[in-house]
BARO-416056 format. One record per residue (C-alpha): x, y, z; residue in three letters. Coordinates in steps of 0.02 Angstrom, whole numbers, padded with zeros to 5 digits, always signed. Layout:
BEGIN
XYZALA;...
***
This chain:
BEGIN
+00990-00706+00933UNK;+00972-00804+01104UNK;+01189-00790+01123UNK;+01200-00594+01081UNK;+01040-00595+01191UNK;+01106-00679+01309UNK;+01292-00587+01293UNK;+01200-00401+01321UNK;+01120-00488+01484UNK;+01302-00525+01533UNK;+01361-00344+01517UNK;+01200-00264+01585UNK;+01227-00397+01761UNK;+01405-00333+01760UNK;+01370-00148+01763UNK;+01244-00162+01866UNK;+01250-00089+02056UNK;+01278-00224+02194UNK;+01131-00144+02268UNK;+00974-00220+02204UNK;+01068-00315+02099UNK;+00995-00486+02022UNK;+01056-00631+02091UNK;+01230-00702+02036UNK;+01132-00868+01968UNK;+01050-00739+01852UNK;+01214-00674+01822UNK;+01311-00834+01782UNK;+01145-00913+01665UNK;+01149-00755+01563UNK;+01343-00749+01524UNK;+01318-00935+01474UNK;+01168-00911+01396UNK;+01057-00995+01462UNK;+00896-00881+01477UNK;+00775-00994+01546UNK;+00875-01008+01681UNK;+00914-00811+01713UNK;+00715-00795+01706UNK;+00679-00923+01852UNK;+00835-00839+01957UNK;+00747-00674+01898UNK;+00587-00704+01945UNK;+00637-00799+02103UNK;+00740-00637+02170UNK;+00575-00517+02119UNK;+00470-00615+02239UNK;+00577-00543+02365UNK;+00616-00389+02298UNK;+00468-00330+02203UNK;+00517-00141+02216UNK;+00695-00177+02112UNK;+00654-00102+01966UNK;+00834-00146+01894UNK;+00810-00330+01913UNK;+00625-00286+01817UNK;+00719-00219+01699UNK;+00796-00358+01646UNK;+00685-00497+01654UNK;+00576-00383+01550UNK;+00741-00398+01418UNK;+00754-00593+01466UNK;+00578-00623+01422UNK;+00591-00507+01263UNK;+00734-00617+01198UNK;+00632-00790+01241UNK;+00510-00727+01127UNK;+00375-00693+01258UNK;+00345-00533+01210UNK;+00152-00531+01292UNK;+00257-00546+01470UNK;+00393-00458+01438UNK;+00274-00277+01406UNK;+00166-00334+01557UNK;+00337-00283+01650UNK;+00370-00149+01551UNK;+00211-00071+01594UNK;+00222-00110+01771UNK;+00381-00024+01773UNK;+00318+00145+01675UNK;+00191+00140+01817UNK;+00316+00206+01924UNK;+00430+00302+01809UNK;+00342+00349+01650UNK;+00496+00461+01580UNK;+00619+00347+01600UNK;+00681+00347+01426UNK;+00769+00179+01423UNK;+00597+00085+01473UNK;+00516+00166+01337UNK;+00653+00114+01215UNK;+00657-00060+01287UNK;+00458-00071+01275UNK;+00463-00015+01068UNK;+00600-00154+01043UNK;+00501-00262+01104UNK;+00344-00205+01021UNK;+00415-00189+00838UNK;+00486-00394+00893UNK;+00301-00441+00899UNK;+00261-00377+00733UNK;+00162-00187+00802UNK;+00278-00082+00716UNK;+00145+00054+00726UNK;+00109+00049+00914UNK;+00313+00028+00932UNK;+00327+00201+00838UNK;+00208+00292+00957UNK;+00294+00233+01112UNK;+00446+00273+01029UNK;+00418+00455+00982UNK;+00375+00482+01182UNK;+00536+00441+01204UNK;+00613+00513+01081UNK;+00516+00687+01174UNK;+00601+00642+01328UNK;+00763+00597+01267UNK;+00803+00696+01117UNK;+00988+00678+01131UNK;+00963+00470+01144UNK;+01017+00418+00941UNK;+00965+00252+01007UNK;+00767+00277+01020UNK;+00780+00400+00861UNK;+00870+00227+00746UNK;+00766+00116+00818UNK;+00612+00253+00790UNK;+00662+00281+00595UNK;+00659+00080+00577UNK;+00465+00053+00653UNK;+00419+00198+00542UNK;+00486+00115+00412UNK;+00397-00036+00455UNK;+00226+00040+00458UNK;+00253+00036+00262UNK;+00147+00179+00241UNK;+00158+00346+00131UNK;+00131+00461+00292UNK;+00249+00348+00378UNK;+00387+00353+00248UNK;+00388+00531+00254UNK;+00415+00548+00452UNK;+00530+00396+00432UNK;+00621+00524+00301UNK;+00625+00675+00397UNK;+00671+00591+00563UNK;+00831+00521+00475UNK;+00877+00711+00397UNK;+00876+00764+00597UNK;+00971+00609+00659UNK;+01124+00632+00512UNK;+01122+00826+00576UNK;+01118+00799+00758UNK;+01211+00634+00780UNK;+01352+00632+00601UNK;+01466+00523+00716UNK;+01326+00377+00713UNK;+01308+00259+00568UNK;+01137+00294+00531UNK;+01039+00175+00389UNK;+01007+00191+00205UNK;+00914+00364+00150UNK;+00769+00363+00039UNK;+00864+00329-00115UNK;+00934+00163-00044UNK;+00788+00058+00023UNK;+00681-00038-00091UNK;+00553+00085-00167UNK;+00449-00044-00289UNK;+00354-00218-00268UNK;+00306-00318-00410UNK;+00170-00448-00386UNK;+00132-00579-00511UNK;+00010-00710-00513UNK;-00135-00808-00564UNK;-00310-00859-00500UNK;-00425-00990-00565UNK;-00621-00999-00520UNK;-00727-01140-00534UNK;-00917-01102-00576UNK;-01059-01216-00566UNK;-01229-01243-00636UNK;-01142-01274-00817UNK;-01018-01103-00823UNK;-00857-01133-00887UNK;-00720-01114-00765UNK;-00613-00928-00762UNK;-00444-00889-00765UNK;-00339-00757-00716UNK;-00161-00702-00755UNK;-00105-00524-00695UNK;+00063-00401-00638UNK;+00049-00256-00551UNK;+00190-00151-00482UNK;+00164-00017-00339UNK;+00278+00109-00303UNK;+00333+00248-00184UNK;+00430+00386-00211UNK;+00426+00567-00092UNK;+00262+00531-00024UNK;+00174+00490-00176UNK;+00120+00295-00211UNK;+00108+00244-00391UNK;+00033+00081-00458UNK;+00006-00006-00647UNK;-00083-00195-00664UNK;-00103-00284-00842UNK;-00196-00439-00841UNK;-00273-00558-00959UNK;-00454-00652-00901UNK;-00551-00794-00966UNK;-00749-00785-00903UNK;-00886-00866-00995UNK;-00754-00941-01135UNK;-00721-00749-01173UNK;-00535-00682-01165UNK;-00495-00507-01109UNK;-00353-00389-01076UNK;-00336-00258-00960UNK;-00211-00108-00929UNK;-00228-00015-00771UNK;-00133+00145-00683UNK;-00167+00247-00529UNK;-00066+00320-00382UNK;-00140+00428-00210UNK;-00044+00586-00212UNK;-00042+00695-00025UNK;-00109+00854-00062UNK;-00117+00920+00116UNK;-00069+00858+00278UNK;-00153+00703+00337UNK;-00272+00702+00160UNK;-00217+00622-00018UNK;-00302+00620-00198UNK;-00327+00439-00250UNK;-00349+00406-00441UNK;-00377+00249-00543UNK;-00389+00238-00715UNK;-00424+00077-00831UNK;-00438+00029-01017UNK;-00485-00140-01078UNK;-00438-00147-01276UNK;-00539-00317-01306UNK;-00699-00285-01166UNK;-00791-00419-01193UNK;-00823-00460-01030UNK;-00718-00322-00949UNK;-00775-00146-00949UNK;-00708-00023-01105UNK;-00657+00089-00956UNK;-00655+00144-00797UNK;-00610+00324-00710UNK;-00598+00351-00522UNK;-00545+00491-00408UNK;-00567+00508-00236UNK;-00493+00584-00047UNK;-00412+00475+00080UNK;-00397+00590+00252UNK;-00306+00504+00402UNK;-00372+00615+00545UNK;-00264+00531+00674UNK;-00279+00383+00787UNK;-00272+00249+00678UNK;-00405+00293+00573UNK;-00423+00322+00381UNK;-00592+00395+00323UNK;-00600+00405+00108UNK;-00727+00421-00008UNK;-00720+00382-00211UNK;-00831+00394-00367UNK;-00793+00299-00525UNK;-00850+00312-00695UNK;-00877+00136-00783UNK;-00929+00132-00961UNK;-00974-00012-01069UNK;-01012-00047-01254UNK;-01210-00026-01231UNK;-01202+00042-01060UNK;-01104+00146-00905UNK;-01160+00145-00719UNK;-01107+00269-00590UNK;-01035+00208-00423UNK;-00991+00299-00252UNK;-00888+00228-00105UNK;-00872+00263+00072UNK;-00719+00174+00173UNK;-00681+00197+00363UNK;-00540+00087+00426UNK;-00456+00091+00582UNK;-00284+00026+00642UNK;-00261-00037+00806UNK;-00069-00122+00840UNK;-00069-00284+00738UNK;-00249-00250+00686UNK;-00345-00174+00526UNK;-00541-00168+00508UNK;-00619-00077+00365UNK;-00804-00057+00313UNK;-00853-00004+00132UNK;-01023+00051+00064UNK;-01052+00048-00095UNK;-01207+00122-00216UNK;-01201+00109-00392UNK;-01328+00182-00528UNK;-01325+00099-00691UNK;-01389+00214-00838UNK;-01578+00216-00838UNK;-01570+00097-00711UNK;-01606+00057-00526UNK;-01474+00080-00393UNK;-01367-00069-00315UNK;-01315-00064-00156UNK;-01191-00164-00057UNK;-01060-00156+00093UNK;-00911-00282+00110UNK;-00782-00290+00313UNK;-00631-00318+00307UNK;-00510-00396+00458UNK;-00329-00411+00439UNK;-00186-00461+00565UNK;-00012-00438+00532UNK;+00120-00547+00595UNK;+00288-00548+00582UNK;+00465-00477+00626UNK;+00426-00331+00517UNK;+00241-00343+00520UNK;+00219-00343+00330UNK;+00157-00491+00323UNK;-00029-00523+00360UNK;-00202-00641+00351UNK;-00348-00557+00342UNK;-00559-00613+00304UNK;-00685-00508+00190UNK;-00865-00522+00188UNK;-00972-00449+00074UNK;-01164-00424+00012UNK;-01253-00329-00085UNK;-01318-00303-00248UNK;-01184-00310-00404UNK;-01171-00267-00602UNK;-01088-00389-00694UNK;-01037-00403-00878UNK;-01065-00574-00938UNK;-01079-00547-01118UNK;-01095-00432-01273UNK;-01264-00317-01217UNK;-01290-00401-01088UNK;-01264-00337-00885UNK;-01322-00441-00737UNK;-01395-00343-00589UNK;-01397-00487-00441UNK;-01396-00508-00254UNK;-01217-00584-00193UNK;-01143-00625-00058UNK;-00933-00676-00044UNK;-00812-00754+00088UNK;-00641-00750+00046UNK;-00462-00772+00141UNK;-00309-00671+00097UNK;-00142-00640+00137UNK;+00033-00611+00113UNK;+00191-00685+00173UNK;+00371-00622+00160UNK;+00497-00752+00151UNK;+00654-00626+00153UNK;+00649-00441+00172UNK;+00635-00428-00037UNK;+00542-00591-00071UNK;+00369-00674-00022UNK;+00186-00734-00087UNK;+00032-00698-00101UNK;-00135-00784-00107UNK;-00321-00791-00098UNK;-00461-00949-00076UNK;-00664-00887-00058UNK;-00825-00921-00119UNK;-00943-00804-00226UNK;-01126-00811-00226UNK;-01222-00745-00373UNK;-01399-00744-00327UNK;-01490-00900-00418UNK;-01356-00921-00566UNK;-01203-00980-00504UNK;-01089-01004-00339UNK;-00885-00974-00374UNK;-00755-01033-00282UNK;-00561-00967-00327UNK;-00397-00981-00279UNK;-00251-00872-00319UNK;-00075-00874-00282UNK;+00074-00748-00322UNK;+00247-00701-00311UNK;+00293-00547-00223UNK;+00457-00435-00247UNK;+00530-00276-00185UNK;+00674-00182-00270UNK;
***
């Protein structure tokens, strides 16, 4: 990356006007790649010339290629100070944004473009690939329809793969083990699940097989969120356990997710849980908002058990992506409240809890990576839990 970076530098220095034209130091440490160098002669020549928005222009590229992407939007923004239409700053700026893992933020800034420039197949490829990036249903779709326009307006250009072509499934497998004190024994958990996306609409189905209190279960699980007008989707969840001993003998849940705009997603569920001598009743509220690299959601829960009292509790959640793609991500939950738990034959624990746990994912390749989990999990007087949980994750 640092030679073709270094190689574009070269032709960009040679076409560019001797007026207000970097110096030739800049000129010769970019054609032999060195960049560190072409930043100092860079920077050097802009303490002289601070109005040479060419020169700008480049070190702004220099610094994108070093990998300081922080610095190298500080000049971008400097320079859409002073001409915020300039369509080739705005495509330079979304490069550099979808490099430091914001494909989301790259998108916007993109689209202005895009607006500007409509006849610039540059900012509409490079527009369809942060989309894409976003990796989410509402995003998919403009990803979709941006690429129908591009083939239409631009059928010289080699444009990328259409929906048919790009991986469309993920399959995670994986395991987690808990260790319980105060005499439980240990769990154990072995699961796959496999999401999927196909014209909008996101499938998923899990199976998994847990040990808790020297019990075995098995579970079969399918759901999907289907749009049903713009910028608002039907989410459903449905659940069977054929053993539930310690599992419930099902679950039902339907909801609406609406994404007004901005970043945020607003949704709110019930679910129907029923168990051999029992069933409880449980609403959720979610707001979440995403802000470049950043995701923070808040969920409220309340759930009635059947000629019972009502349990309340409320768990955050903070994720970062990172990444050249920003798919891959760390993130921090906290929750408390009250819970329902089934921890034997007739028998359902109502207790106070509170839980800390660490998550993430990690893409090794474009089609493979891992998850994983570590927390804690205090329940009330009876026991604290700590797990762990690690996974395989693949797209086709």
């Amino acid at each position: 990356m640092k030679a073709a970076g270094a190689l574009l530098l070269a032709v960009l220095l040679a076409a560019a006007p001797a007026l207000g034209a970097p110096p030739e130091a800049a000129r010769r440490a970019a054609a032999a790649g060195d960049l560190a160098a072409a930043r100092h002669a860079l920077e050097r020549w802009l303490a002289g010339h601070p109005d040479d928005d060419d020169s700008r222009f480049l070190l702004a590229r220099v610094l994108a290629w070093q990998g300081h992407h922080g610095a190298a939007l500080e000049q971008y923004d400097r320079l859409l100070r002073s001409e915020p239409a300039n369509a080739d700053f705005l495509l330079e700026k979304g490069r550099t944004l979808l490099w430091a893992g914001r494909p989301r933020a790259a998108a916007d800034v993109l689209a202005r473009a895009r607006e500007l420039a409509p006849d610039y197949a540059e900012v509409r490829r490079l527009e369809i690939l942060a989309l894409r990036r976003v990796d989410t249903p509402a995003a998919h779709r403009a990803a979709d329809r941006l690429l129908a326009e591009a083939r239409t307006r631009f059928p010289e250009e080699d444009w990328p793969p259409g929906p048919g072509d790009r991986p469309r499934w993920q399959l995670a497998a994986g395991a987690r083990v808990s260790a319980l004190d105060n005499g439980y024994d240990d769990w154990t958990e072995f699961g796959l699940r496999l999401d999927g996306l196909a014209a909008g609409d996101r499938f998923h189905g899990q199976i998994r097989q847990t040990r808790r209190y020297g019990r075995t279960d098995r579970e079969v699980a399918v759901g999907g969120a289907f749009p049903i007008a713009p910028r608002l989707e039907l989410v459903l969840d449905l659940r069977a356990s054929p053993t539930h001993r310690v599992l419930c003998k099902w679950a039902a849940e339907g909801g609406l997710e609406a994404r007004p705009g901005g970043g945020w997603v607003v949704s709110a569920r019930v679910r129907r849980t029923e168990y051999d001598t029992s069933r409880d009743l449980r609403g959720a509220f979610t707001l979440e908002r995403y802000a470049g690299a950043w995701h923070a959601a808040y969920t409220l829960t309340a759930t009635r058990l059947a000629g019972g009292g009502t349990a309340v509790g409320q768990r955050a959640r903070l994720d970062r992506s990172y990444g050249a793609d920003g798919r891959s991500l760390v993130g921090l939950t906290w929750a408390v409240g009250e819970e329902v738990e089934n921890i034997g034959p007739d028998n359902l624990l109502e207790s106070h809890v509170w839980a800390l746990i660490l998550s993430g994912r990690h893409w090794v390749t474009a089609r493979w990576g891992l998850w994983w989990s570590a927390g804690i999990h205090h329940q009330d007087d009876f026991y604290d839990r700590r797990e762990a949980g690690l996974g395989l994750l693949v797209r086709f």
